[in-house]
C-alpha positions, 0 to 999 in steps of 0.5 A: 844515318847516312855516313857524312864523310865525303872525298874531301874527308877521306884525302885528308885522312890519307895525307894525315896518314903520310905527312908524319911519316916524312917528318919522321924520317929526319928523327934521332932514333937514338933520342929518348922515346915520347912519354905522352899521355894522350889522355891528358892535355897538360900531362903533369904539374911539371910538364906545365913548367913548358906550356907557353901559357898558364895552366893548372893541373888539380890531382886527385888529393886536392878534390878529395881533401874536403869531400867536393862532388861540385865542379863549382867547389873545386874550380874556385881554386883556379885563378882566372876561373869563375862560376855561377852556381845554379842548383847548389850541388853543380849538376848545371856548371856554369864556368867561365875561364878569363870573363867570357860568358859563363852559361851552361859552361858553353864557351870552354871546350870540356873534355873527359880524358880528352874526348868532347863531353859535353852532349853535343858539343857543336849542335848545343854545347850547354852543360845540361851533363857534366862529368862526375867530380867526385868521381876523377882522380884529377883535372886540368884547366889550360887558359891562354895557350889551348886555342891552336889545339883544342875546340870548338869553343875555344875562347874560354879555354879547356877543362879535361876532367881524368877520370881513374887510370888502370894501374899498373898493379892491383889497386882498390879504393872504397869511400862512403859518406853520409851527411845532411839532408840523408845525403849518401855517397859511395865512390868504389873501384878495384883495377890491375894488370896482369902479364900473360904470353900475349902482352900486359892485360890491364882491367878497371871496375869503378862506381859512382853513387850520390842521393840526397833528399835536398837542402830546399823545402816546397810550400805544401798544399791539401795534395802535396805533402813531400815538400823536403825532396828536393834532391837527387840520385846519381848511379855511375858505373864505369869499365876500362879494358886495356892491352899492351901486346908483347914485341914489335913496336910499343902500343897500347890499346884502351877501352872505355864504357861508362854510364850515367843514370841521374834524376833531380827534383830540380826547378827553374823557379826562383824566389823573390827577392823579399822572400829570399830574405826571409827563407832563401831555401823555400821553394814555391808550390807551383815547382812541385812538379819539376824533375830532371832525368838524364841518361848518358853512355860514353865509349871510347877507344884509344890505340896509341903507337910509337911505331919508331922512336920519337914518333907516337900516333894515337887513335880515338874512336868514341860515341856518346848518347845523352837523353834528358826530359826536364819536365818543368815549369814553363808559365804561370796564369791567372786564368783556370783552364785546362783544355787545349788552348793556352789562357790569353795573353793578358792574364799569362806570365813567364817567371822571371815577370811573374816574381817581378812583379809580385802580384797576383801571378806570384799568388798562384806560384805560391800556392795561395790562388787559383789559375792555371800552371803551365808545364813542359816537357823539354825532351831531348836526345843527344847523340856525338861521335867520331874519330880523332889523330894525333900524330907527335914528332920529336927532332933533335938538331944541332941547335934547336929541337922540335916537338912536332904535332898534328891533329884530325878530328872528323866529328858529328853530333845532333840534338833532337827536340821532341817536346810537349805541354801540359796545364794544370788547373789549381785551385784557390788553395793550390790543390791541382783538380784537373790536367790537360796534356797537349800532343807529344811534339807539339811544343817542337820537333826538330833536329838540329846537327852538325859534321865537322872536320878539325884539323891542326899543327903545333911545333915547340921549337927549343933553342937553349932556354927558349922555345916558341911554339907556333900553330893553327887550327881549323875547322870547317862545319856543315850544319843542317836542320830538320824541322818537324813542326810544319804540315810537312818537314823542313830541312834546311842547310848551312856552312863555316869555315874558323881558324885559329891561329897562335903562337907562344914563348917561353924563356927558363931563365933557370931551372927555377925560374920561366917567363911565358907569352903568347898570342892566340886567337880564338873562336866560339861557334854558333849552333846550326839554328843560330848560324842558318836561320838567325845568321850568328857569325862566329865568336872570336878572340884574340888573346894576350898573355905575360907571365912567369913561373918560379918553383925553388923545389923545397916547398914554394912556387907561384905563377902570375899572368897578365892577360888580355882578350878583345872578343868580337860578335860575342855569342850570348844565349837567348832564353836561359830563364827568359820568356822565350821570344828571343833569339841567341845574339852576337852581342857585340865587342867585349874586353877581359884583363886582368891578372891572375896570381897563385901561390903555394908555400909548405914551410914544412917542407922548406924548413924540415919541420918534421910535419906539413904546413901546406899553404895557398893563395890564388887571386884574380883582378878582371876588368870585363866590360863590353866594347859596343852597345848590345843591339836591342832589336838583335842581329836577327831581328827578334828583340834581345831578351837575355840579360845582356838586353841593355848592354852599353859600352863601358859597362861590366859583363854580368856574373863576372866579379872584380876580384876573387879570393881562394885560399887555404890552409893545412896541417898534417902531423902524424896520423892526424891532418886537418885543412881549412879553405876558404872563398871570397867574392864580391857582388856582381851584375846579374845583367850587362845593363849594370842596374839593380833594378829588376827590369828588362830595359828592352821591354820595360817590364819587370824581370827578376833575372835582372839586379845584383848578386850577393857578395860571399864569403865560404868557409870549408873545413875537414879533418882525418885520421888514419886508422892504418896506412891504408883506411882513414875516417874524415870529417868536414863541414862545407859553408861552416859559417852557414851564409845565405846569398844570393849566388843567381839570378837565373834562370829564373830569379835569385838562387841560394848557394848550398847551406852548411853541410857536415860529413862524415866518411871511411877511406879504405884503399887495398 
């Protein structure tokens, strides 16, 4: 592929490569040298105590402590975090962070140890690939304060998940888990260093593997008889090598190969409602079919170099590719047909309309008529590399210190649609007797990429106990489009330039006590389609935060924020679950405020009872509601068909609820420890028209995306003992009070949450 870096490019490295140094030269070579991780972007819980906005940071006790393998399990702990649970075990995370949209987690900058995860993050962001939770040994959520260092998307906020560190001595970990549904897990890895002439070598071997047969059972028909596999297998092996020569300055080098092999029996249909009621884990028939299969290889290269005191420099290349075919189904029709034409229009349904309506169509989901079963093959390659900078600076004066920060990026990625249909022909007792499999590539065939170059400086300037931490982001964009459809190809160009300026405060009354504000604007960027051919401008926020931090060091300490984000030309996507006739859209203006409140308090600890008594709370109050009516016809014409079709000012964002409630206890004495997690949230709008009725107001057709979702209430329990210092056995049930709800709509109508689910593991580390 033809390099895109061009001369502009080229002098930016060159200056970027110069200006660290002539701020350099005024440091105190005498100061205490930089002790930062680039891998992270909190660093530590203590290190958020400076952060001019609220952050979380999650160690690897809190993901392990009741066995969570679901992003979705562990990010209910973060206030301000919200998520729409799809299939039940996170493997398409849906998280919002302070109300923005939620799907595909496609407005939060997701990163692993720093580096963009998601498969192409500028070309489509959507979260078809996540990285293994169960996997990490922490995470790092950063709100309000992350949009000056961090993008695209940064009107949502940063997840960083971290995966393992080498250690600095020999270290081994094993745990294996059984439980229902044959679910299996193994989670191994062994790592040291090792000093020899040349400098410190340092080596981590680790792999991931998960398979269960699923919690959902398939109608069976005369043809079909493994209705009970539903489920999934994960195979994730991963290598970190690392290098820390001897002499001259103090440097490190770090590489990173991981991969990921994955396939689901996993399907876009839902249920309707009546039957949902009846049994929430039945799945229609006509989903047989449905897998996923995914691949993704990530690679990463760090140097990171303190070439004088008080000045770091660290340097990532990295590449990664994921391929995916969601082989699913697409239509379902009354007609039976098998040959290359589509059946006709009248007698054609798409899913959501199908369980809507509940008739004839819905007979042939379920297996019961006969009729033709629309599949296709969402065939996509994803490729996304590049090379990143960050140059810090510390600067002791007299009066006021700063910590100084510059950031490049220079970065492509692409998708690549090869896409194809087949149609099945069913009989009155839904035994298939026929098949017809269209030409590969005849349902698209397109390129979409995207160049970018992302520059940014921060300075925390600390006076006493103040600090204020001004900044700017940007970033400019070249899109292009290959569109392989037509009797000859098409290629098409495009442009965008974003800023994101911000700055923060923050005041340590004591070294208890710390009040935080800060501004930031924030910017979401539309994919090269969007932006080319539908002319989506950019998402942008401008966000509010007020809040105080309070850590008395003996077992108690709580955070509060007020924030406030006004966003204009909202981004919504176009066919998650629709009938695909529309367009992605900016939706208009929205407002989020709200509060968010976390608490923790050990008395254990606090009174010196001799055992822990850990104990948490987090809260959080949102008021999402959009600010302008949402353009029925769209900006670019087409008929808005996603769930924000109807949208009025004053009415609530879909899938982001009032208030939320996370809370936990434990208690550790001796060899024993149990802990007990609880959730609660109340119903939610599927859809910014705020009705429950399951019709699309645009079309005034029947819509089963449209409604509301159930309230719920999750109750997790584990409990261990430790057979030695070093192995343990663990048990636990997930959802102990087994509820049924409706936790989505999409993609195409209501979706249950996972159902109770025990097990059992052994921990060993060595």
């Amino acid at each position: 592929m033809k390099s895109a870096m061009d001369w502009k490019t080229c002098l930016a490295w060159g200056l970027a490569g110069v200006t660290p140094w002539l701020v350099v030269g005024e440091a105190n070579a005498e100061e205490t040298p930089l002790e930062l991780d680039p891998l992270r972007v909190v660093g530590t819980r203590e290190q958020i105590e400076a952060l001019p906005g609220a952050a979380v940071y999650l160690d690897q006790e809190e993901i392990r402590v009741q066995g969570y393998d679901n992003i979705d399990q562990v990010i209910r702990r973060v206030p301000g975090a919200y998520f729409r649970t799809e299939d039940g075990y996170g493997l398409f995370p849906n998280i919002s962070l302070r109300g923005v949209g939620s799907m595909r987690t496609s407005k939060l900058t997701v990163m692993e140890d720093g580096i963009l995860a998601a498969p192409a993050p500028y070309s489509n962001p959507s979260a078809y690939y996540t990285p293994t939770t169960g996997r990490m040994s922490g995470m790092e959520v950063i709100k309000g304060s992350s949009q000056v260092r961090y993008g695209p998307h940064n009107t949502g906020g940063v997840l960083n998940y971290l995966s393992t560190p080498i250690p600095l001595q020999s270290q081994g970990y094993l745990r294996g888990t059984y439980g229902d549904n044959n679910e299996a897990r193994l989670h191994a890895y062994y790592g040291t260093s090792t000093d020899i002439e040349s400098g410190t070598v340092g080596v981590l071997v680790e792999h991931y593997f998960r398979t269960t047969e699923g919690f959902k059972t398939i109608d069976e028909t005369p043809d079909f008889e493994r209705g009970d596999r539903t489920g999934f297998t994960k195979t994730e092996p991963m290598v970190k090598l690392s290098f820390e020569p001897h002499g001259g300055p103090d440097q490190r080098w770090e590489f990173k190969f991981g991969y990921t092999d994955m396939n689901a029996d996993e399907t876009y249909l839902g249920l309707t409602d009546a039957d949902f009621r009846r049994d929430p884990y039945r799945r229609y028939a006509a989903s047989r079919f449905d897998t996923i299969d995914t691949s993704h290889v990530r690679t990463s290269l760090t140097h990171t170099i303190e070439p004088v005191p008080d000045f770091q420099i660290t340097t990532t290349g990295y590449f990664n590719r994921f391929e995916r075919a969601w082989y699913k189904l697409h239509e379902v029709s009354t007609d039976a047909s098998i040959d290359a034409s589509r059946p006709g229009a009248a007698n054609r349904r798409n899913l959501s309309r199908a369980l809507a309506e509940d008739g004839a169509h819905l007979d042939v989901l379920r297996g019961e008529a006969a009729g033709t079963l629309r599949y296709r093959n969402n065939n996509r390659s994803y490729d996304s590399y590049g090379v990143q900078q960050v140059y810090r600076s510390q600067i002791m004066g007299e009066t006021i210190d700063h910590n100084l920060e510059l950031g490049l990026r220079w970065h492509h990625d692409f998708e690549d649609r090869f896409q194809e249909e087949t149609n099945y022909n069913q009989l009155a007792n839904g035994t298939i007797d026929g098949r017809f499999r269209g030409e590969p590539g005849s349902q698209d065939d397109r390129r979409s990429e995207t160049t970018a170059f992302a520059v940014y400086l921060q300075d925390r300037a600390e006076f006493g106990p103040w600090s204020v931490t001004p900044g700017i982001r940007y970033e400019h964009l070249r899109y292009r489009i290959t569109d392989r459809r037509g009797a000859e190809t098409v290629r098409s160009r495009g442009h965008l330039d974003v800023f994101a300026p911000g700055i923060g405060l923050t005041f340590a009354q004591t070294d208890n006590l710390t009040y935080f504000a800060g501004v930031h604007r924030g910017f979401s960027t539309p994919s090269p389609g969007d932006r080319i051919n539908g002319g989506l401008r950019e998402e942008r926020s401008l966000g509010y935060e007020l809040g105080t931090r309070y850590n008395n060091r003996q077992g108690f300490q709580t955070e509060a924020t007020l924030f406030w984000t006004d966003f204009d030309n909202l981004i919504v996507p176009d066919n998650i679950g629709g009938a695909g006739t529309g367009e992605t859209e900016n939706a208009g203006d929205v407002r989020t405020a709200g509060l968010e409140l976390a608490v923790a308090f050990d008395p254990g600890i606090a009174y010196n009872w001799g055992f822990r008594n850990p104990n948490r709370l987090a809260i959080t109050l949102t008021d999402a509601t959009i600010r302008s009516d949402v353009n029925a016809d769209g900006d670019s014409g087409g008929a808005v068909e996603s769930v924000f079709a109807g949208g009025e000012k004053g009415n609530r964002l879909p899938y982001v609820p009032e208030y939320q409630i996370s809370a936990g206890t434990g208690l550790e004495i001796g060899r024993w420890g149990t802990y007990l997690d609880g959730f609660y949230v109340p119903s939610t709008y599927a859809s910014a028209n705020n009705s429950s009725q399951q019709v699309n107001p645009n079309t005034g057709l029947p819509d089963a995306r449209f409604g509301k979702n159930d309230s719920y209430f999750l109750l997790d329990v584990s409990v261990h003992y430790s057979l030695t210092d070093n192995a343990k056995i663990i048990g636990g049930v997930q959802n102990l009070l087994d509820r049924d709800y409706i936790a989505s709509r999409l993609p195409h109508g209501p979706r249950p949450g996972h159902p109770r689910f025990a097990s059992i593991s052994m921990e060993v580390t060595f």
